[in-house]
C-alpha positions in Angstrom: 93.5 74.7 95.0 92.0 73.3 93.4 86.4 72.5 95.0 83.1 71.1 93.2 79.6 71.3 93.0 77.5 68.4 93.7 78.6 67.2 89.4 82.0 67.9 90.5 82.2 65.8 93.9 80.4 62.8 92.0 82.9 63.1 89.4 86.0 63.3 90.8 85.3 64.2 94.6 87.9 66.9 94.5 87.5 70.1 96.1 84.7 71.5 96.2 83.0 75.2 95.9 78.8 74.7 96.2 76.0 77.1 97.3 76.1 78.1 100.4 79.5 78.6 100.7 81.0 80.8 104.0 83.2 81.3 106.3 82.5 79.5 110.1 81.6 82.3 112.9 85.5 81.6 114.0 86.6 82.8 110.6 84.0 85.3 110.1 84.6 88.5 107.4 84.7 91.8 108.9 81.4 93.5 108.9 80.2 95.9 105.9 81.7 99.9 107.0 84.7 97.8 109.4 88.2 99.1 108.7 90.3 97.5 106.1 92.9 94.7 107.5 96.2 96.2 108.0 98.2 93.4 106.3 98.1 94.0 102.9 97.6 90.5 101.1 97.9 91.2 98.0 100.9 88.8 96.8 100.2 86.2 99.9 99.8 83.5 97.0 102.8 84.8 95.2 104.7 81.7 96.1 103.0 79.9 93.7 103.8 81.8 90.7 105.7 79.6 88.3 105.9 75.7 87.2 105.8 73.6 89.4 105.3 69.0 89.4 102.8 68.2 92.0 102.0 65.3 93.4 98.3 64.7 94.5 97.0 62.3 97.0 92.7 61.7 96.9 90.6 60.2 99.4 88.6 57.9 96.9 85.4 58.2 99.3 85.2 61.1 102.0 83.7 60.7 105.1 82.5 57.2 104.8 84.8 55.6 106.9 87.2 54.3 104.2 90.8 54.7 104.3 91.8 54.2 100.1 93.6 56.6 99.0 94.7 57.2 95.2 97.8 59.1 93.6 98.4 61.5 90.6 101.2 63.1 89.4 101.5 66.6 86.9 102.0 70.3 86.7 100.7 73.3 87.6 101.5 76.9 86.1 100.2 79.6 87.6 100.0 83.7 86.7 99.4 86.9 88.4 96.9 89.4 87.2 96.0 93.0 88.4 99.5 93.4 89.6 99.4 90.6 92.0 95.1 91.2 93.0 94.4 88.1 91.7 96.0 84.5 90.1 95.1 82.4 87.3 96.3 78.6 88.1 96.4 75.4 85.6 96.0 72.0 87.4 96.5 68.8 85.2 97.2 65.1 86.9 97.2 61.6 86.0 97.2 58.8 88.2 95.8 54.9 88.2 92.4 56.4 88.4 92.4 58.8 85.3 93.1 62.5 85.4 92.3 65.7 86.7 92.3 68.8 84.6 91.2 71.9 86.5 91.5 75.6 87.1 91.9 78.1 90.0 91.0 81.5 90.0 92.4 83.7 93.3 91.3 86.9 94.0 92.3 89.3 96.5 89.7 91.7 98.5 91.7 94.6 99.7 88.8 95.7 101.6 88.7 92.6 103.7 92.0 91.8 103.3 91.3 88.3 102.2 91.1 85.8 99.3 88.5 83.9 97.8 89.4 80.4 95.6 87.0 79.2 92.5 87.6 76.0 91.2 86.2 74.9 87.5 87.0 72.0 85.2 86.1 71.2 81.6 83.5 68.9 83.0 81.4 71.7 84.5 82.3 74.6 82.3 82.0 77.2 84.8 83.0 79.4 87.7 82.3 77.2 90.8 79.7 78.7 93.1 80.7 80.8 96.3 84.6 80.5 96.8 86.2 79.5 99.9 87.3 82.6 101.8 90.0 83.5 104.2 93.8 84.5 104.7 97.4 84.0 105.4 98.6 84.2 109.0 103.0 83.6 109.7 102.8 82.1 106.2 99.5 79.9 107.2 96.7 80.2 105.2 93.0 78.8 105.7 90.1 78.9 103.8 86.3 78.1 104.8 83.1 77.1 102.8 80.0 75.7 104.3 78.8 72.5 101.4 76.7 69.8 101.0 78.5 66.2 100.6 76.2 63.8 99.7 73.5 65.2 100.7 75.0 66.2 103.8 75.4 69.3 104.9 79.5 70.2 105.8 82.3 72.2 106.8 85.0 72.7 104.6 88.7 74.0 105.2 91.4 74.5 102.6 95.2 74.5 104.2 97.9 75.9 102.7 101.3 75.8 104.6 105.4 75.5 103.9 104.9 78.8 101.5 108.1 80.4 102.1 110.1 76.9 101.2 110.2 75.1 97.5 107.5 72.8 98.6 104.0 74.6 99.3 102.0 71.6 100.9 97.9 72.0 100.6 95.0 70.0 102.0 91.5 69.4 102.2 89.3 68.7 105.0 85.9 68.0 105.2 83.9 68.3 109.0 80.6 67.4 109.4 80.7 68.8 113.5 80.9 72.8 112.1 85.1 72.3 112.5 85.1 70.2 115.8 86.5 67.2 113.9 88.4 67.4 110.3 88.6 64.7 107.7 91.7 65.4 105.1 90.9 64.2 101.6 92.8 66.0 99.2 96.6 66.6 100.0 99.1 68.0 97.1 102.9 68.4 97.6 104.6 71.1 94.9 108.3 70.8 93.4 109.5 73.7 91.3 110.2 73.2 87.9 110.9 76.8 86.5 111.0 79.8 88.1 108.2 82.4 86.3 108.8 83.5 83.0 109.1 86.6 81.5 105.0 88.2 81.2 103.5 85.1 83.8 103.8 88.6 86.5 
């Protein structure tokens, strides 16, 4: 879910998506002329199709040693595209510390057999840069991108578990060991609110 570039981790330190971006050699993709993965992911993120109140918990400063933590609380709506290759989501929070108005963008390699999450807001206009790639394994999915952190140069992981229940539960780590160690930063919990309307398929 929601990944920035260096504007958007000053901003609002969310998740990021920056230059560089791949997945660690323990999550690597499958080389170019490598057979197709036999699971066929194309509706893996269907479980977040919908309305749904989330509730967003934000590390106020990664990786610094601080422990302050602030709250939001909103909506997301998300659609399906291409019969189910790839998902449009709407992210908008408010909390003690303003609000967070973003957009996802999933999209499904059938090649690979995995995803690959972009992350914009109206603050940066644009497609973030290289997505976070991976999969969904027993309902388990996780999702790499190699960053820089102010002006450090890190691991990221995004986590997305409890997909087969009402509550999908995501979170955001940031390693600066290449995945030895993981900080979480970014953890959202989802409640339904409407099942998906007639056309959101």
């Amino acid at each position: 879910m929601p990944t920035p570039k260096l504007a958007w981790a000053t901003l609002l330190l969310g998740p990021l998506f920056m230059a560089g971006c791949c997945l660690p050699a323990s999550a690597a993709s499958p080389t170019a002329g490598s057979p197709a993965a036999a699971h066929d992911g194309t509706h893996d993120f269907d479980f977040e199709l919908g309305y749904w109140h989330i509730h967003l918990k934000k590390l106020l400063h990664p990786l610094s040693g601080a422990h302050d933590w602030v709250e939001y609380d909103g909506t997301t709506r998300t659609r399906s595209l291409w019969g189910g290759g790839a998902e449009i989501e709407e992210f908008n929070v408010k909390g003690s510390n303003g609000a967070i108005h973003g957009l996802t963008l999933r999209l499904y390699n059938p090649q690979s057999g995995q995803w690959s999450l972009y992350w914009s807001t109206p603050a940066i206009g644009t497609i973030g840069g290289p997505p976070n790639i991976g999969e969904f394994k027993n309902g388990v999915g996780y999702f790499y991108c190699w960053d820089t952190y102010n002006g450090r140069y890190i691991l990221e992981r995004f986590e997305w578990s409890r997909t087969n229940t009402k509550t999908p539960h995501f979170e955001q780590s940031f390693s600066e060991d290449g995945g030895k160690t993981w900080e979480v930063n970014w953890i959202t919990d989802q409640t339904r609110i409407a099942e998906v309307p007639t056309g959101m398929q």
